[in-house]
C-alpha positions in Angstrom: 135.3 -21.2 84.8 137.5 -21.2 87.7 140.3 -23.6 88.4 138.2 -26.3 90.8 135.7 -26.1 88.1 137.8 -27.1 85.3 139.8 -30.1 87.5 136.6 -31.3 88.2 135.1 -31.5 85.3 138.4 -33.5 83.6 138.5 -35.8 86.8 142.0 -34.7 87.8 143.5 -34.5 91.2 145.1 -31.7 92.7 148.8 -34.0 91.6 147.3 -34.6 88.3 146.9 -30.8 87.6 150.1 -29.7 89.3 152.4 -32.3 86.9 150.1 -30.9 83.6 150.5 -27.2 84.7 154.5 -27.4 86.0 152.8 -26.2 89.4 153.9 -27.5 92.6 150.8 -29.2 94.0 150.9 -27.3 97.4 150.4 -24.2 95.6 147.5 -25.8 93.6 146.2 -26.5 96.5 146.4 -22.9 97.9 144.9 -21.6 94.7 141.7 -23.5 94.6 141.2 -22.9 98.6 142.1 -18.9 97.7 144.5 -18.7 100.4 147.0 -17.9 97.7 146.8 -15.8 94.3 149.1 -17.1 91.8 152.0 -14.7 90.4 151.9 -14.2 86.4 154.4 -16.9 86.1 152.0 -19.1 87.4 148.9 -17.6 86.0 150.7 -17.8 82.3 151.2 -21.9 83.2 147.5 -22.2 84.0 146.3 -20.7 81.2 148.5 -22.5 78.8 147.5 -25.9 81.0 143.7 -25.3 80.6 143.9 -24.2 77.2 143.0 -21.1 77.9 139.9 -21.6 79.9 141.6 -19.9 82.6 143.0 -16.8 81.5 145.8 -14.9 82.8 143.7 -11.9 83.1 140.8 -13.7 85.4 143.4 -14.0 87.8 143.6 -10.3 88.4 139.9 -9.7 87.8 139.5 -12.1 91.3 142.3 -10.6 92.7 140.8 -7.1 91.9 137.5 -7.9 93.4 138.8 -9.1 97.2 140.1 -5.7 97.8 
């Protein structure tokens, strides 16, 4: 699952997901678009946000593969 994905399916905003995740919504923004990676601070707060759904780890795996 990736991180449009999951705010879609919970009808959240961009706003809605950076105030559950302690995110600033900019950045949330630059995640989904992929203009941005987030750091493992920010990976770890997406992961605990989505219960998991979004792993720490798939953030690297993605980050791996655009090389």
């Amino acid at each position: 699952m990736t991180l449009g994905e999951f705010i879609k399916a919970r009808h959240l905003t961009h706003d809605d997901f950076a105030r559950l995740s302690g995110l600033d919504r900019v950045a949330v923004t630059r995640y989904l678009s992929g203009t941005r990676t987030p750091d493992r601070e920010a990976a770890v707060k997406i992961e605990r946000a989505t219960d998991g759904a979004i792993t720490v780890e798939s953030w690297s795996r993605r980050k791996r593969r655009a090389a």
